[in-house]
N, C-alpha and C positions, 0 to 999 in steps of 0.2 A: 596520476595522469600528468600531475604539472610538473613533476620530476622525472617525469621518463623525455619529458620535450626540456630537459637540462636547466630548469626552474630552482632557484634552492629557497626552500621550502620548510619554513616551523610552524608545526601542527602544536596548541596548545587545548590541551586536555584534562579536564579537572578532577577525573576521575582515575584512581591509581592502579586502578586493577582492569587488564584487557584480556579478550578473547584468547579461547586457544588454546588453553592446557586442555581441557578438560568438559567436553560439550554438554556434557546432560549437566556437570555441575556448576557451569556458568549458567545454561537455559534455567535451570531450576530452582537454584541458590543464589543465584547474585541479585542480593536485593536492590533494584535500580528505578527509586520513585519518579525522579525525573523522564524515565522513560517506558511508561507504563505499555506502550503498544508493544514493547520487546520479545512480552510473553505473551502477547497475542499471535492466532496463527495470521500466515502471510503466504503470499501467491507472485511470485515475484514475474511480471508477464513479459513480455516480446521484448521491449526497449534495454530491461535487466541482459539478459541473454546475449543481444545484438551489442552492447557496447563493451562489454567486457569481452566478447570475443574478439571486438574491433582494437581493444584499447588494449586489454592486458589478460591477454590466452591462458596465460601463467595464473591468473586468477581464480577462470572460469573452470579451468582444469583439475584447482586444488578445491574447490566447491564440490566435483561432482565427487572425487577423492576421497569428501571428507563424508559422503552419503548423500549429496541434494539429489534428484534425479527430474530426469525430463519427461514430460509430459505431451505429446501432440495432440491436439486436438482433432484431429482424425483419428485419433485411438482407437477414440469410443465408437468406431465403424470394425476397429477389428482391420481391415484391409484398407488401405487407403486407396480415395479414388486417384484420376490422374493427374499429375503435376502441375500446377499453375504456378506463374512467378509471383513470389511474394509467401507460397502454403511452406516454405522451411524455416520461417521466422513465429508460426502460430505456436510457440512452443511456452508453456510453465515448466517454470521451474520450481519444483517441488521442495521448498524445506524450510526448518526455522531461520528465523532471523538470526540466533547467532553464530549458523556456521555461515552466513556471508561474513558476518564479521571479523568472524576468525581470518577467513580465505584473506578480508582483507587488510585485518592487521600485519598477518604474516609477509603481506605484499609492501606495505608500507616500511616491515622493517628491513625488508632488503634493499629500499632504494637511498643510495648514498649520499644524494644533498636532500634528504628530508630529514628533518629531526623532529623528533617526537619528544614534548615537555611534558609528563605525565604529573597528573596534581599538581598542574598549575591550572591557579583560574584568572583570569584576564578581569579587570576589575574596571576597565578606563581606555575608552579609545584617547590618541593623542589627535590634536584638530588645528590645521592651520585656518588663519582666516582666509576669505576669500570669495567670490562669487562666484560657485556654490565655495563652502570651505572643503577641505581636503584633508580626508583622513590620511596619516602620517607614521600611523603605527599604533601598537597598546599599550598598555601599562599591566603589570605584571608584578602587585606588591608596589615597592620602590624603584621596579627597572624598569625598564621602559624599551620597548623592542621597532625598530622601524623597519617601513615596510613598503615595497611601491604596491602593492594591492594588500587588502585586508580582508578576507572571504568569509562571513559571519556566517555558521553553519552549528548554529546552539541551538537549532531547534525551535521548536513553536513557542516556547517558555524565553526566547533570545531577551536578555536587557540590551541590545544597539539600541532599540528604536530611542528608547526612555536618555540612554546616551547619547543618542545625537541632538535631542531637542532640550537635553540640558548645557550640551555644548553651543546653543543657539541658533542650530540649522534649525529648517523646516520642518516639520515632524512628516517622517513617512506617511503612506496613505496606506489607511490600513480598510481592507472591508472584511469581515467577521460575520459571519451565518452560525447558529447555533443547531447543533444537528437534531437535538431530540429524539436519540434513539441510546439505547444501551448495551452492550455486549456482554456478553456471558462467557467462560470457554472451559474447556479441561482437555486434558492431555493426555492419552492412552499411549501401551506399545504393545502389537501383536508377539503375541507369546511363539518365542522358537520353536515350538512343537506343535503349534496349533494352528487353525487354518490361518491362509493368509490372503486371501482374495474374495471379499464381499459378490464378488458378479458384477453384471452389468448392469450397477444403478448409479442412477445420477448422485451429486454429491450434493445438493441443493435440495429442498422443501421447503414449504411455507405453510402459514394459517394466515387468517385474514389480520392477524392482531402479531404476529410473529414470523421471523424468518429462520430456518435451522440450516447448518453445512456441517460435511466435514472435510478436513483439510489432508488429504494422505500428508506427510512429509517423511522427511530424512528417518536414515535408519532404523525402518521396521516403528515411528512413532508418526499418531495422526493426534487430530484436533478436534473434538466437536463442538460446534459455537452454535449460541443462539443471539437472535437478535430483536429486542421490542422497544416498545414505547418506556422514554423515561417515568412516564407517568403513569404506567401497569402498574396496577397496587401487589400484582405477585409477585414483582421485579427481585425481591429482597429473599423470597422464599428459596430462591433457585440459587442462592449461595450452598445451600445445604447439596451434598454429593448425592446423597440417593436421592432429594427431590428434583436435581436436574438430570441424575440420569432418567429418572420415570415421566420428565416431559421430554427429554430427548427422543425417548424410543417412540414417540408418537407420533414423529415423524418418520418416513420410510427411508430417507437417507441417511440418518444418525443410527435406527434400528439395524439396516443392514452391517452397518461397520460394527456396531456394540457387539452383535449376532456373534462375533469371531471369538467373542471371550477374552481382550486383550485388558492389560493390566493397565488399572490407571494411576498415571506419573506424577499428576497434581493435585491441589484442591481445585475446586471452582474458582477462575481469574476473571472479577469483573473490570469494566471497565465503561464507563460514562464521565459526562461533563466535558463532551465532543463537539468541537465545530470545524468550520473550515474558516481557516483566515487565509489570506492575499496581503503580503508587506509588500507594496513597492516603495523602493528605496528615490523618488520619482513623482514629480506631481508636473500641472498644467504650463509650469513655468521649467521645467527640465530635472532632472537631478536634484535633489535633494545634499548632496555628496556627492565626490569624488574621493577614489582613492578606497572605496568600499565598495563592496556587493554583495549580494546574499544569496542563498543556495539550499538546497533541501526544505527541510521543512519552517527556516526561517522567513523564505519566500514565499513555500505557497506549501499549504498545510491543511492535508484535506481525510473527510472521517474516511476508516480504510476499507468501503464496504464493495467499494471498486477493485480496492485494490493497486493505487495510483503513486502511495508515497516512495517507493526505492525506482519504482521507473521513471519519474519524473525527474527525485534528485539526481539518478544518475546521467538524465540527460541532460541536464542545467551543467551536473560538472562538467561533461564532456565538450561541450561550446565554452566552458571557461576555460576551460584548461587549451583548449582549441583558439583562442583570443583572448590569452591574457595580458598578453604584450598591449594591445588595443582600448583592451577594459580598463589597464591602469591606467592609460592616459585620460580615457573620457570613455566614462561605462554608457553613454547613452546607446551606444548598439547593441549593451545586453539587454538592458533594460524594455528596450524595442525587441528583441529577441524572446524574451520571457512572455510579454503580453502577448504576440502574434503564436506564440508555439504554445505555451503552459495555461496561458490563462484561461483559453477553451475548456479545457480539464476540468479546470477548478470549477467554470458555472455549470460546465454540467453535474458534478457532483455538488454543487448546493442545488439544482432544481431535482436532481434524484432524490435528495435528502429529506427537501420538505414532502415530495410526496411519498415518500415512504413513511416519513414523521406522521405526516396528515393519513395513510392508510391503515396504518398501525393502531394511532390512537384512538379513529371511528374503526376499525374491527370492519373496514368495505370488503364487498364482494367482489371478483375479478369480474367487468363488466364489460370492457373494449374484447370483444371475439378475435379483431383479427390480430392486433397484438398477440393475444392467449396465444395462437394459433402460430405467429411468427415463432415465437417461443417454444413449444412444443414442439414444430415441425422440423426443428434444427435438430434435433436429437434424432430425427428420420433421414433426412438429405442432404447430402453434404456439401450443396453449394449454398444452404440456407445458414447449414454450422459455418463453412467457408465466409461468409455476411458477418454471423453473430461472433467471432472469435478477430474476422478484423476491427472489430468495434471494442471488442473487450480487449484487446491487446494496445489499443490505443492507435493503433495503423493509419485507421479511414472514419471519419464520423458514421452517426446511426444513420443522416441522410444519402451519404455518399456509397454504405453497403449495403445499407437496403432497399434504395431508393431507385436499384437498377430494374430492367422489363424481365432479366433471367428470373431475380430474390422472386419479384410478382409474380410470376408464371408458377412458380417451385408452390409457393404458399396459395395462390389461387388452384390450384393441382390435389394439393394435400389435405385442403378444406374439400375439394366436392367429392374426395374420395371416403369423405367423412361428414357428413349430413346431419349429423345426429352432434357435432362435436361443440362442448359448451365449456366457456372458459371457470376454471374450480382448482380448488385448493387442495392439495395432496395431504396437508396436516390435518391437528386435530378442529374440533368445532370448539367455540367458545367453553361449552360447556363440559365437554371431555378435557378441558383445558384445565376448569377450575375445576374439577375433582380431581385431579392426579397434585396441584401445585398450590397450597393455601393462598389465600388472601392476608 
């Protein structure tokens, strides 16, 4: 993006091997510890979609090209109702993480003031003094590279922060929530000859101690993930392939996708030791730095049960690369930009988190009705999925799409047509739990 607005641009990359030859043997073989969510599944929602067609069509193009496919959430009606402004943005985009990557390698290497440093690793910002000081470029070995902006985009594991507060700025502001939950996942491909369409079931189930999904993706392969408390003493059991698949199928939405008889692609890919952090590069007294900012998951870094990280980063780049000129002089209107726009994101996914943490660990029963019932009723009406799909895409908050007299009317409608309706869990009971998965 900061190269297509005629930016010249080095990308330094410490990892020597990128996307793109070869998808199933980059998803499956490229051992990449630093970025363990890689091989996790992903759901890439509305903001993904909308800025790459805004930004770089040529992208979005070579994505669907390369197998991702689209999802509406009206699908799952079969017919869609009628057009509202804003229903052709409710779209998923279906596929692993590394054919974006690919899409977007391949994009990067055709734009001609970018250069790509591959296996170099950046060891050292350069810092002038000053009030705030002012980063001035990096250090790379013995070279040393300048810069009017410096976009710190290393991820949740970034050394800036520990770099700037050894160069005697401020220290970021960091706030960190521990998520307490753990992932589980494996990888299936429906067999060329075998069936290929599960029906019309939801792709989500729960138990009161456990969440299950699975994730259709890209060519003819899905995902089926579980999710529990760090502190399930089974946790460790469901490494094993046949004991995750025999808790899998006890849920109704991983059974119906197994049901197909499709081959499985991986072992069991756990993944724990989740939180969400918030780096603002920024405190009470302004900026911390100039001459730097940070972006993706250096910024704000949240567990992926939303589903929030590739849509957020890419709308953080999209305003940078939109005010870069601006940001280098004085980032404080990013910085104001981030809190007002991203930072909503991030608390609601740390107050999801804890009570998912907190529901998980005590094994609760579904008790709030009309919740259940908001929930349930969206898979019947399509102005209540229209509510639940603007909220999941990131659009409108939970109070702004459900908060309307139509949402009430739809859900006080769908309850007295159901009198008898009690909010319950579709998975197994504790104890069908522990007979299928040791302790």
């Amino acid at each position: 993006m900061l190269g297509r607005r005629g930016h010249t641009v080095t990308l330094f990359e410490q990892d020597t091997r990128q996307a793109g030859a070869d998808l199933d043997r980059d998803f499956f073989h490229w051992n990449r510890p630093r970025i363990p969510q890689a091989v996790q599944p992903h759901s890439l929602l509305a903001p993904v979609r909308t800025v790459l067609l805004g930004e770089t069509p040529d992208v979005y193009a070579d994505l669907l090209a390369r197998g991702a496919r689209e999802y509406h959430e009206f699908d799952w009606f079969g017919e869609h109702p009628p057009h509202r402004a804003g229903d052709e943005d409710l779209v998923t985009l279906r596929t692993r993480r590394i054919v974006l990557e690919a899409a977007l390698t391949a994009a990067v290497r055709r734009e001609p003031t970018v250069q790509v440093r591959r296996g170099c690793r950046v060891s050292a910002l350069t810092v002038e003094e000053g009030r705030p000081p002012r980063v001035t470029g990096v250090r790379v070995g013995a070279e040393a590279h300048e810069a009017d902006l410096v976009v710190d985009a290393a991820g949740r594991r970034s050394p800036v922060p520990a770099w700037l507060t050894a160069a005697g700025c401020r220290p970021p502001v960091v706030d960190s929530h521990r998520a307490g939950i753990a992932y589980l996942c494996r990888w299936y491909r429906l067999r060329a000859d075998g069936p290929r369409d599960p029906g019309r079931v939801k792709n989500g189930s729960a138990a009161p101690f456990a969440l299950a999904g699975v994730f259709p993706s890209d060519n003819d392969t899905f995902a089926v993930n579980l999710v529990l408390s760090t502190g399930d003493p089974t946790r460790g059991a469901l490494t094993d392939p046949a004991v995750f698949e025999a808790a899998a199928r006890a849920f109704p939405a991983c059974a119906a996708w197994l049901d197909l008889a499709a081959e499985p692609q991986s072992a069991v890919l756990p993944m724990a030791g989740l939180d969400n952090r918030w780096t603002a590069l920024t405190d009470d007294a302004g900026p911390v730095v100039t001459g730097l900012v940070n972006a993706g998951d250096s910024l704000i870094h949240t567990n992926p049960t939303l589903g929030h990280g590739v849509a957020l980063g890419l709308r953080a780049a999209q305003h940078l690369a939109a005010h870069a000129d601006e940001t280098a002089e004085d980032p404080t209107g990013y910085h104001a930009w981030a809190a007002r726009t991203l930072r909503p994101c991030f608390d609601a996914q740390v107050t999801s988190d804890r009570a998912n943490a907190e529901r998980l660990a005590a094994s609760s029963p579904l008790t709030d009705r009309r919740a259940a019932a908001l929930a349930a009723c969206a898979f019947d009406d399509p102005v209540v999925m229209r509510a639940r799909a603007q909220v999941r895409h990131l659009l409108r908050t939970p109070d702004e799409a459900y908060g309307t007299d139509e949402v009430d009317r739809h859900v006080t409608a769908w309850l007295a047509a159901r009198p008898d309706f009690t909010p319950t869990h579709d998975g197994p009971t504790r104890d069908q739990w522990d007979a299928l998965v040791p302790g």
